[in-house]
N, C-alpha and C positions, 0 to 999 in steps of 0.2 A: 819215217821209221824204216830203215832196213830189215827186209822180210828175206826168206829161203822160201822164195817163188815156184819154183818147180820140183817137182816130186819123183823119185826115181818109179822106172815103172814097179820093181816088185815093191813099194811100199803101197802105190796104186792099186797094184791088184790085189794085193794083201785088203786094204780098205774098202776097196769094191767089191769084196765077198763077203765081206765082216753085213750082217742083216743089223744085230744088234749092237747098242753100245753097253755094255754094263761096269759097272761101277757101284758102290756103297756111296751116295751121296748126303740124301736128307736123312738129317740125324729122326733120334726118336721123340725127342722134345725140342720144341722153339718156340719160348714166350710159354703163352698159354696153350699151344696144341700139341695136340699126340697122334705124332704116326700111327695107323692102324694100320695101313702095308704098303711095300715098296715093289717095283716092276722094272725091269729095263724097257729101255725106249727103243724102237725099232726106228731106221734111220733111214728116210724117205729115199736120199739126195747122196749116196757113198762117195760120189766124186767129190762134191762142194766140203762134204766133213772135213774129208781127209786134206783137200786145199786149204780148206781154215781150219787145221788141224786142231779136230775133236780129239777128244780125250776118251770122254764119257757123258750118259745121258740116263737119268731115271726119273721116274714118273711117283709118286706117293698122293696116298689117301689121308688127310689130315681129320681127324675128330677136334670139334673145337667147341667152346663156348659161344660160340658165334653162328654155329652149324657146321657139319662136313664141307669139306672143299678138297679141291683137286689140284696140285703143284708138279709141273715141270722142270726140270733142270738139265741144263748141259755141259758141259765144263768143257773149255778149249782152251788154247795154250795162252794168250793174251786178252786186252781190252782191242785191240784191233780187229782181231779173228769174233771175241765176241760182238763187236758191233755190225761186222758182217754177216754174222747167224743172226742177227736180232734183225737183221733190214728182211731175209730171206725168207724167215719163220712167224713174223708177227702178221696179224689179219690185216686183210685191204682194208677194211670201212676202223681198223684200230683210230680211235683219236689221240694225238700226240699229247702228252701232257707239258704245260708252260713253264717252259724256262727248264726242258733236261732233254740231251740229245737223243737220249736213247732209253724212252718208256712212254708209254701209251694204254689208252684201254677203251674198250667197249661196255655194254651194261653187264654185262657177267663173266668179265675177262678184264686181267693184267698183263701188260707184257712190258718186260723190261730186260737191258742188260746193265749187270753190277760188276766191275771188274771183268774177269775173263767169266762172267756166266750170264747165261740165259735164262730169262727164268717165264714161265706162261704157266698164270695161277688163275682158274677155272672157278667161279661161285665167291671171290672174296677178294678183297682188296689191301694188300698189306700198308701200313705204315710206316713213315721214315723212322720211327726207333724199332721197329718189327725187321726194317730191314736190316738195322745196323746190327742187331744181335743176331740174324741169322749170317752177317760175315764174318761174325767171328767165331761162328760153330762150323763153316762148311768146309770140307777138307780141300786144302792147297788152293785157297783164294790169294791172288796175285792180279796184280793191278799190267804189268809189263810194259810201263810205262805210259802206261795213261788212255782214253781216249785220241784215236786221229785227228788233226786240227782239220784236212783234206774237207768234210762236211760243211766248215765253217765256213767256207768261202762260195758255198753254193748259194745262191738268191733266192731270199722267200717268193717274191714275186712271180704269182702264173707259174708256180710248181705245182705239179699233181700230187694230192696225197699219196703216202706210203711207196711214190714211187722209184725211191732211193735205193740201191742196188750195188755192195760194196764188192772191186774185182783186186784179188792179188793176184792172179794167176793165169796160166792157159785156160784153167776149168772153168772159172768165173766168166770169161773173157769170151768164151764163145760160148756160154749159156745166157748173156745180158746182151751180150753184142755184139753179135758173132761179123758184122761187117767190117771189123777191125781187125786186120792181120796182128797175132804174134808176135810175128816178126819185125811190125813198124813200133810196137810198144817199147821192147828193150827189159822186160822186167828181171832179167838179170842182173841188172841198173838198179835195182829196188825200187821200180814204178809201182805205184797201185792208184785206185779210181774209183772214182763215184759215178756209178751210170745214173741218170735221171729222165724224169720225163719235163717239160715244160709247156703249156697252151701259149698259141703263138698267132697272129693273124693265119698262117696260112695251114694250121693245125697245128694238133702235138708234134712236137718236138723231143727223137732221145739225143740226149747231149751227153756224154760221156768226159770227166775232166779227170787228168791224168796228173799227180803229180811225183817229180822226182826230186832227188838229195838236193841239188844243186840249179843255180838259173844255168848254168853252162851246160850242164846232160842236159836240159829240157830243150835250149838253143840246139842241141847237134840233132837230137829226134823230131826238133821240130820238123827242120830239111826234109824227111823221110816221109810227112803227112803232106805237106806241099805238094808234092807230086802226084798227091790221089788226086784223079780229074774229078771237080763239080763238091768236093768238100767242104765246109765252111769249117773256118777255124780261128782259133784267136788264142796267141801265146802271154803272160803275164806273168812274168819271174822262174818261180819253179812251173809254171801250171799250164798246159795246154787242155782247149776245151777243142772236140771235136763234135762235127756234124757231118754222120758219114753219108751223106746223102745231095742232092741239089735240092736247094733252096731258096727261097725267094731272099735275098740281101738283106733286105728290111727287115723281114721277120727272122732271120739270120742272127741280125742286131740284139734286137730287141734280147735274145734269147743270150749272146753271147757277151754283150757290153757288159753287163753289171757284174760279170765273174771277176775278180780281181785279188791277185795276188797282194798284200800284205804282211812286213814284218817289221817288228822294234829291232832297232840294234843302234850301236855305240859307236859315234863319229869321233876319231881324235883328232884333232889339228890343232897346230904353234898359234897361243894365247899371249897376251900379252903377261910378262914376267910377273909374280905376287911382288907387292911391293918390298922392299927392304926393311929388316924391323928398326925401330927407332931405338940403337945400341946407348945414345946418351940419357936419354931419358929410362932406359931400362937401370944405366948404370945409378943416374939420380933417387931412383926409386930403391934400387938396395940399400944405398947409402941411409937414407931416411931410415928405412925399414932398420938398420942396423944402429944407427942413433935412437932411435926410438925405445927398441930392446934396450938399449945402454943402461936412459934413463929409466927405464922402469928396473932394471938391475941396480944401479946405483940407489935408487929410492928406496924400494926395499932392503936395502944393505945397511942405510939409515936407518927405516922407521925397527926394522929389528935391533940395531945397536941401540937405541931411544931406549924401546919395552925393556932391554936387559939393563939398562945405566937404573931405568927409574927403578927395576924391582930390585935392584942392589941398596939402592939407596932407602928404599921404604926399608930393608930387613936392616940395616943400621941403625935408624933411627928406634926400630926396636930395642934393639939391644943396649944401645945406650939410657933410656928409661926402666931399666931393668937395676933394681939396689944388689951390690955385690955381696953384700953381707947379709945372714938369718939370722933374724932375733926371734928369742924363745921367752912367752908371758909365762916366770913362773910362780903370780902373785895368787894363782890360785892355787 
C-alpha cells in the first residue's frame, strides 16, 4: 500500500504539541450499555500519532448489565496506521487471540484493532456481534483498504511475543531501529516494515523486513543494504529482511530462511486451439429439430380438422331426426 511517509515539519510540530486528542467517539448506547462519561485521551507518543496519523482518541465509562467497564478508542486514517497503533499500544504479556491478526487479551483486558480503530476495553470482553454493532454506530469507520499482507509473511517460528513493531516512516524507523539509515530505506518509494524480534542459537534476534510496491524497487535498495559491512540479509520478491548487526550465519539462517515472499497471479501463454465445432452435425440437428416441429404442426392441423368434421356431422344428424311439421291434438 502506498503511504505519504513523511510529514512536513509544521504539521509535526503542530502534532507534537497537540497533549490531547479529542473527538466525540463512543456513542451513548451500544447493545445493552450506557455511556455514563466520556474523556479525551492524552497521547503518550505525538511523533508515532501524527506518523500513523491519528485522528482522534477518547476514553468512556460504560454502565452495563454485566457491570461497569472501561473502553478506549482511537481513530486513525486506515487499517494499516491502525494495526500499527495496535502493535505499539497493546500489553506485553497480551495473549494473541486464534486465528485474528490484530486482537489479544489478558485476564481483564481486550485489545483489538477493527478497521482504522483501536480499541483497549478494561474489565470486559466484547463479543463478535457486540462488535459488529458497535461498527456500525462509530463515526467515520473505514476499512482503507484492508489489513497489510507485510505480517503475513513473517514466521511463527522462535518469535517473541508481542514483539512486532509496525514502521512507515522516519519516526517509527528510528524509534524500532534506529540502526537503519533513512536514507537506505527509500520510503518515498512507499516502503513500510515490520520490526520483530526472533530467539536464535546465538540470541535474540531484531529482524526488520521491508517491503516495497514492486520486486524491481526492492532489487535496486537491495544494492544499498549490501554495502553495510557485517549485515545479514535476505531479499525475496518485494521483501528484504535485515539484520543490522554481525552475526553468526547459521543463526542468521535459521532466522532469515523461512521469510518468504509469495504471490498468486495469472500465467498467459499459446494453448493449443479449442477445437472446431462440429458445423454438419449442428446443421443435422436443426434439420431434425425442424422436421419435428413440422409434424407436430401438421398433426395438430389434422387432429383439430377431425374434432371440427365430427362435431359438424353429429349437429346434422340432429337436424335431420327432427319432424318439419307441428301437429296440434284437438280431440280433447
Amino acid at each position: 500500500m502506498l503511504r505519504r511517509q513523511l510529514l512536513t515539519p509544521a504539521v509535526l510540530l503542530l502534532c507534537l504539541g497537540a497533549s490531547l486528542a479529542q473527538a466525540a467517539i463512543w456513542p451513548e448506547k451500544w447493545a445493552e450499555h450506557t455511556r455514563a462519561k466520556a474523556e479525551p485521551v492524552a497521547i503518550a507518543d505525538a511523533g508515532l500519532w501524527a506518523e500513523y496519523e491519528g485522528e482522534a482518541a477518547e476514553k468512556a465509562l460504560f454502565r452495563s448489565p454485566i457491570g461497569p467497564f472501561r473502553a478506549t478508542a482511537w481513530r486513525l486514517r486506515d487499517s494499516t496506521s491502525a494495526l500499527a497503533w495496535y502493535y505499539f499500544t497493546r500489553p506485553a504479556n497480551c495473549t494473541p487471540v486464534r486465528n485474528a491478526q490484530a486482537s489479544c487479551t489478558t485476564p481483564g483486558l481486550a485489545a483489538l484493532a477493527l478497521k482504522n480503530y483501536v480499541f483497549l476495553i478494561e474489565g470486559w470482553r466484547p463479543l463478535d456481534r457486540e462488535l459488529l454493532e458497535l461498527e456500525k454506530i462509530l463515526p467515520e469507520m473505514r476499512s482503507g483498504g484492508g489489513l497489510p499482507k507485510l505480517p503475513a509473511y513473517l514466521p511463527d517460528k522462535n518469535r517473541i511475543r508481542n514483539s512486532e513493531r509496525y514502521i512507515t516512516g522516519v519516526e517509527s524507523l528510528s524509534r524500532f531501529e534506529s540502526r537503519i539509515s533513512p536514507m537506505l530505506v527509500g520510503f518515498e518509494n512507499g516502503a513500510e516494515a515490520v520490526s520483530v524480534a526472533y530467539r536464535s542459537p546465538a540470541g535474540d534476534l531484531q529482524v526488520t523486513v521491508f517491503d516495497y510496491p514492486t520486486p524491481q524497487l526492492a532489487r535496486q535498495v537491495y544494492s544499498g543494504f549490501e554495502r553495510q559491512p557485517g549485515w545479514a540479509l535476505k531479499r525475496s520478491g518485494t521483501l528484504i529482511a535485515v539484520i543490522p548487526q554481525q552475526v553468526d550465519p547459521k543463526a542468521a539462517a535459521s532466522v532469515l530462511d523461512p521469510i518468504q515472499w509469495d504471490v498468486n497471479f495469472m500465467w498467459n501463454e499459446a494453448t493449443k486451439p479449442p477445437p472446431m465445432p462440429d458445423v454438419g452435425g449442428m446443421l443435422i440437428a436443426i434439420f431434425e429439430l425442424t422436421g419435428l416441429l413440422l409434424v407436430i404442426c401438421v398433426g395438430g392441423g389434422f387432429a383439430v380438422a377431425g374434432l371440427y368434421y365430427m362435431s359438424r356431422a353429429r349437429d346434422r344428424a340432429a337436424r335431420q331426426n327432427e319432424s318439419p311439421m307441428t301437429f296440434l291434438d284437438l280431440s280433447k
